[in-house]
N, C-alpha and C positions, 0 to 999 in steps of 0.2 A: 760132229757135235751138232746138238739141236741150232737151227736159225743157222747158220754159215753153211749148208751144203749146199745152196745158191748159189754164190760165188764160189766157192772149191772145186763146185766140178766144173765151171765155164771158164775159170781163170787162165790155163794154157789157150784153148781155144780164141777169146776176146783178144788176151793180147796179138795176133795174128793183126786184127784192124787197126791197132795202135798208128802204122803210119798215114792214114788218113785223118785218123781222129786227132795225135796226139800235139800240142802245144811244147812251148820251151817252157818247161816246170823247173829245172834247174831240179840242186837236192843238195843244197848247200844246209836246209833245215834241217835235212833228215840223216845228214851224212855229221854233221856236229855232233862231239862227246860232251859239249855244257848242253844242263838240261834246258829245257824252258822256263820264262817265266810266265809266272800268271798275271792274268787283269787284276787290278787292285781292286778287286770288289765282294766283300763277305755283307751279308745280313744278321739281320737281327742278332741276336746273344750266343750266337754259336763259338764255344771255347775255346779260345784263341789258341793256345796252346795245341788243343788236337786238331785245330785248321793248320799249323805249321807242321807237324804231322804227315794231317792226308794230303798237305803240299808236297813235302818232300816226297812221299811214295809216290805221286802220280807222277812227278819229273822223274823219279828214276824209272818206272814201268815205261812211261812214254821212251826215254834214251834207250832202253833196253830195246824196244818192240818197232823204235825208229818211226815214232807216231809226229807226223807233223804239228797236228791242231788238237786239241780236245775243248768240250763240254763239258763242265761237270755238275752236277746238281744236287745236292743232299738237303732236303727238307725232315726236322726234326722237331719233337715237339719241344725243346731248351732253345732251337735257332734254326739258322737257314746257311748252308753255305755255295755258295751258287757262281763257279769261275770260270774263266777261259784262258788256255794254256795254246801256247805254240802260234803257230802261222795256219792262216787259212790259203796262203801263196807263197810256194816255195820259190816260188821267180822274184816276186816283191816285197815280201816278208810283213803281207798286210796281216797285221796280228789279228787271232779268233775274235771270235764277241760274241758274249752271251745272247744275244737275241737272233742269231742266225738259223736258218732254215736247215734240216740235214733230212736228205734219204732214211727211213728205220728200217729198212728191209722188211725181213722176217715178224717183225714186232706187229706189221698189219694183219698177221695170222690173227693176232687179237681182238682186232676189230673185226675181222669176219667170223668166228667164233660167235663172238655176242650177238652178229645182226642172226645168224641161226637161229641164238639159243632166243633171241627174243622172239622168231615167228613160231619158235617152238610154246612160249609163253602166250605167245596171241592164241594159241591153237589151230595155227595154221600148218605146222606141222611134227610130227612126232619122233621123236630121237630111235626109236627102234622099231621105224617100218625101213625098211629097201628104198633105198634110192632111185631105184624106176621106179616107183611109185609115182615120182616128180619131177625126173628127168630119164629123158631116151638116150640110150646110146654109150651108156656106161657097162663095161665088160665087167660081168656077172651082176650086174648090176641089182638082179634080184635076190642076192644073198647079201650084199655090200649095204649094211645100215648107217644112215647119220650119224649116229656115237660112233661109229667105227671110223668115219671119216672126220669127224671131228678128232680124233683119241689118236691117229696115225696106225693105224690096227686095219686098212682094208685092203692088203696086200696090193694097190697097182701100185706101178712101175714108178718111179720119180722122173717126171719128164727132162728133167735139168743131166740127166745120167746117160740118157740114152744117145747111143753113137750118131754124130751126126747133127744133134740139138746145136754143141755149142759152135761147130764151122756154120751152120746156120746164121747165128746171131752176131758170127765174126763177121758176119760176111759183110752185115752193114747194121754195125749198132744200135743205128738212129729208127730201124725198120722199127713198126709199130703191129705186133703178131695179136692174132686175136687168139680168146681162150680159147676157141675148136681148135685154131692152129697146136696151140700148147698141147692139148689135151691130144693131138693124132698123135704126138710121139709115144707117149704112155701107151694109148692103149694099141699100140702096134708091138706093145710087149706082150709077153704070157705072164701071168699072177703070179707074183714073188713069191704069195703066201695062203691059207684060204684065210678068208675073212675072218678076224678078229682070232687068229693065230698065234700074233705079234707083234710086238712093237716095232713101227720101221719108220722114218722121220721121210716123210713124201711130198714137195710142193705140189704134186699132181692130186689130191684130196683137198687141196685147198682153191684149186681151179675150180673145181667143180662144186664147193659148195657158197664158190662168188654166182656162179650160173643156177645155183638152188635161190638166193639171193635174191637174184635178180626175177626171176619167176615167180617164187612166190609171195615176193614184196611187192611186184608190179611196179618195181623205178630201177633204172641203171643203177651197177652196185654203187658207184661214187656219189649221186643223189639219194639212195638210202641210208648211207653212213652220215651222211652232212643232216638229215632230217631227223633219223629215229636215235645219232651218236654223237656226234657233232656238237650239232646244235644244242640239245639238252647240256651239254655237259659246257657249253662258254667256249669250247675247245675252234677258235675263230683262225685259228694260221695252221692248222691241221688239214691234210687234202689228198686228192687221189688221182693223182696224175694216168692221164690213155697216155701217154709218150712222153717226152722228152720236157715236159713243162719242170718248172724252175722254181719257186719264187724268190726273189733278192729279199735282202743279204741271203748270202752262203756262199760257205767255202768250193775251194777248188778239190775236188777227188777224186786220190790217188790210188790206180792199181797195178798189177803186177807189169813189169816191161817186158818189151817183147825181146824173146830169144838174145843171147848176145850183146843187147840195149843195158847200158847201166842205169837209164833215167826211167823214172818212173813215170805212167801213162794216167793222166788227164782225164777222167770219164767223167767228168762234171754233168756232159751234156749229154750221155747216154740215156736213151729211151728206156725206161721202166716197164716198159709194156711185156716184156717176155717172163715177167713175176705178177702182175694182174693182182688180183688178190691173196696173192700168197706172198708177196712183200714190194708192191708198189709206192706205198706211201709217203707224203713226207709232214713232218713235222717239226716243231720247236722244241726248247729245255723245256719252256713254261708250261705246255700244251702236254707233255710229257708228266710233269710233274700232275697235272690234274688227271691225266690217265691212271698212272699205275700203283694207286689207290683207289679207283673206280673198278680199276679191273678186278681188282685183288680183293675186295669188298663188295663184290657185287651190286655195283648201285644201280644200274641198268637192267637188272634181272628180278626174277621172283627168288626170295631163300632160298625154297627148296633145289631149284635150279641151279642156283650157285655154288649148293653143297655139293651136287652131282658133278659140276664144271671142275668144282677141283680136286674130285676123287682120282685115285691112281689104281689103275689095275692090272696087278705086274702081272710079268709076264707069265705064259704056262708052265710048269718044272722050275722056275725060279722067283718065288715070293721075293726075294730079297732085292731083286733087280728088274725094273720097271720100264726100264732104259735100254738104251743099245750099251755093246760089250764095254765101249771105252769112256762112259759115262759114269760118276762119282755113285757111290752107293744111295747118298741121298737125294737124288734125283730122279724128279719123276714127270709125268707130263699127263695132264688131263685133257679140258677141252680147248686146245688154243692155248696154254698156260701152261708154264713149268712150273716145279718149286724146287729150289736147293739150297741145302742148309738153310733153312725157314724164308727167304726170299721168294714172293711168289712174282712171276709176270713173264719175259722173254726179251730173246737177242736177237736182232737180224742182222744183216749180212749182205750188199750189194757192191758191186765193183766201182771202189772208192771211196765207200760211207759204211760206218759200222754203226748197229747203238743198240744198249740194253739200256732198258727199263724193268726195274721190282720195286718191291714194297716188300718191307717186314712188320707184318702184324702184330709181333711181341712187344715190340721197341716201336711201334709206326710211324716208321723211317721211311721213305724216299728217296730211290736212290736212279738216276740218270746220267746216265755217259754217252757222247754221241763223239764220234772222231772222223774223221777224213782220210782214213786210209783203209784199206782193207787186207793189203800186203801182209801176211802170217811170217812172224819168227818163227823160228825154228820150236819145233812141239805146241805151236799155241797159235791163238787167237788174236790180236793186240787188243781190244774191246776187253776182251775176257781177262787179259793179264792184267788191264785198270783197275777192272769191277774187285779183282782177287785183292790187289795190292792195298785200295780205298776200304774194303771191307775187313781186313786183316789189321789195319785201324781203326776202325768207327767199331766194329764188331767183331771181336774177335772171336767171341763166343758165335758166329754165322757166319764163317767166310767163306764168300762164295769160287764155288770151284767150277769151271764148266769148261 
């Protein structure tokens, strides 16, 4: 599924470094059948009745999915409902709080997306010339366009897949890899597909257009996001960690254990660097919530660019699916940006931290979930069985399925 093949494919592998890295996390949190409670904290005029509600579903979703902590954030134009459920410490049982820090994974696709599509707005570069055009050393590089790497449509290999990446990263989680490092695994693959073939979900397209980024913006990708995204938008506790940086508060997160291990493995302190900008980031509820209405409205872009960022262009021999095979029919993915059942924004996915961010433009609603775990129930996501069970409330008429 979109945003989570990050973590899916390195999950066996990381856990391997588990006994260097891991802490006494206990799972006294996670191994309980009483759900969690929440912070007592709702805003403004949000319905009291349907906050007890999306309370209920999100304690059972969490006891289902065995989810330590959550965030939850629903900005609405009748109110605001904005909680924290569970433990951010399954050792100490230091309850979540809404103003904590969390990993977004995947979700930083979106901020690299726009800083593109904005030098695409300056005119400094154009969505359907080749990408050697602008950069050396990309395989096939001179059939492989911007949209198609933006779009997930330019056949390379997904570095996170390839044998060998994740005993790599086991080997010493804290290592800080650069994107050529990333990028040799890919392209020491052959082309899955020719360009713009297909839909294929790639963090390796997103390496490379942080290094487009960073060339033709002329500032390291993390100072061009804080200057031309950042900063415009207020967005002050949002940032882009080279490694293993932090900021307090946040929780402790939880990923899969190793082999035989009942307890589950501590990656709090794992280095981000081996996602760069393809899901390095981290952010807040709040920071969140100012996003993914930004995203979803293009307020950093020119219209017509906006319109193009969230066109879908399914695939070839099947109009009706836009997507990979085991993706909902209404699902589709533009530039950096999904949409399902009318929810436009994304999920990422890091070991230990999950969190989606949309916006539904019909209703314009906001909706954010960040958690502390990454550990998959069985058929699903635990991020994804929140956003399902919150939306199946708030909206039933758009519930999102991913």
């Amino acid at each position: 599924m979109v945003g989570l093949s990050m973590t899916h494919t390195l999950r066996r592998g990381l856990a391997a470094a588990a006994a260097v890295l891991m802490v006494a996390t206990g799972c006294a949190g996670r191994e309980s059948g009483s759900a969690p409670a929440p912070s007592p904290r709702a805003e403004g005029s949000f319905d009291p009745a349907l906050a007890g509600r999306i309370d209920a579903a999100i304690a059972s979703a969490m006891s289902s999915a065995k989810v330590p902590g959550a965030l939850v954030g629903i900005w609405t134009p009748g109110g605001d409902y904005v909680k924290a459920f569970g433990v951010a410490d399954t050792a100490t049982g230091i309850p979540m709080k809404t103003d904590f820090y969390s990993r977004i994974g995947s979700v930083t696709k979106t901020f690299t997306a726009t800083a593109v599509l904005q030098l695409v707005d300056d005119g400094k570069i154009r969505l359907d010339d080749p990408i050697a055009r602008y950069l050396d050393g990309v395989p096939n590089g001179e059939a492989i366009t911007v949209r198609q790497l933006l779009t997930m449509r330019s056949g390379l290999a997904d570095y996170t897949k390839v044998d060998g990446f994740d005993t790599a990263v086991a080997a010493n989680p804290q290592r800080e890899f650069t994107p050529r490092e990333l990028l040799g695994w890919s392209f020491s693959q052959p082309a899955q597909f020719l360009p713009g073939g297909k839909f294929q979900y790639s963090n390796t397209n997103y390496i490379v257009l942080g290094l487009l980024v960073e060339k033709i913006g002329g500032k390291q990708f993390g100072a061009y996001l804080t200057e031309r995204i950042l900063a415009p938008l207020g967005m002050v506790h949002t940032s882009f960690p080279t490694g293993a940086q932090f900021p307090d508060p946040h929780a402790q997160g939880y990923t899969d254990p190793v082999d035989g291990d009942a307890s589950a493995v501590d990656a709090t302190d794992w280095s981000a660097s081996f996602t760069w900008a393809a899901g390095a980031m981290i952010s807040t509820l709040d920071d969140m919530h100012t996003w993914a209405p930004a995203l979803a409205t293009g307020a950093l872009l020119s219209p017509d660019l906006q319109q193009q960022r969230l066109r879908i262009i399914p695939d070839p021999g099947d109009p009706g699916d836009p997507g990979d095979p085991g993706d909902p029919a209404d699902f589709g993915y533009g530039m950096g940006v999904f949409t399902v059942a009318g929810w436009i924004g994304h999920n990422g996915s890091v070991p230990g931290y999950q969190t989606a961010a949309v916006y539904l433009p019909q209703r314009e609603i906001t909706l954010v979930v960040t958690i502390n775990t990454d550990i998959a129930p069985p058929g699903g996501d635990p991020s994804g069985a929140m956003v399902t069970a919150i939306t199946s409330v708030l909206t039933p008429d758009h519930v999102y399925k991913l």
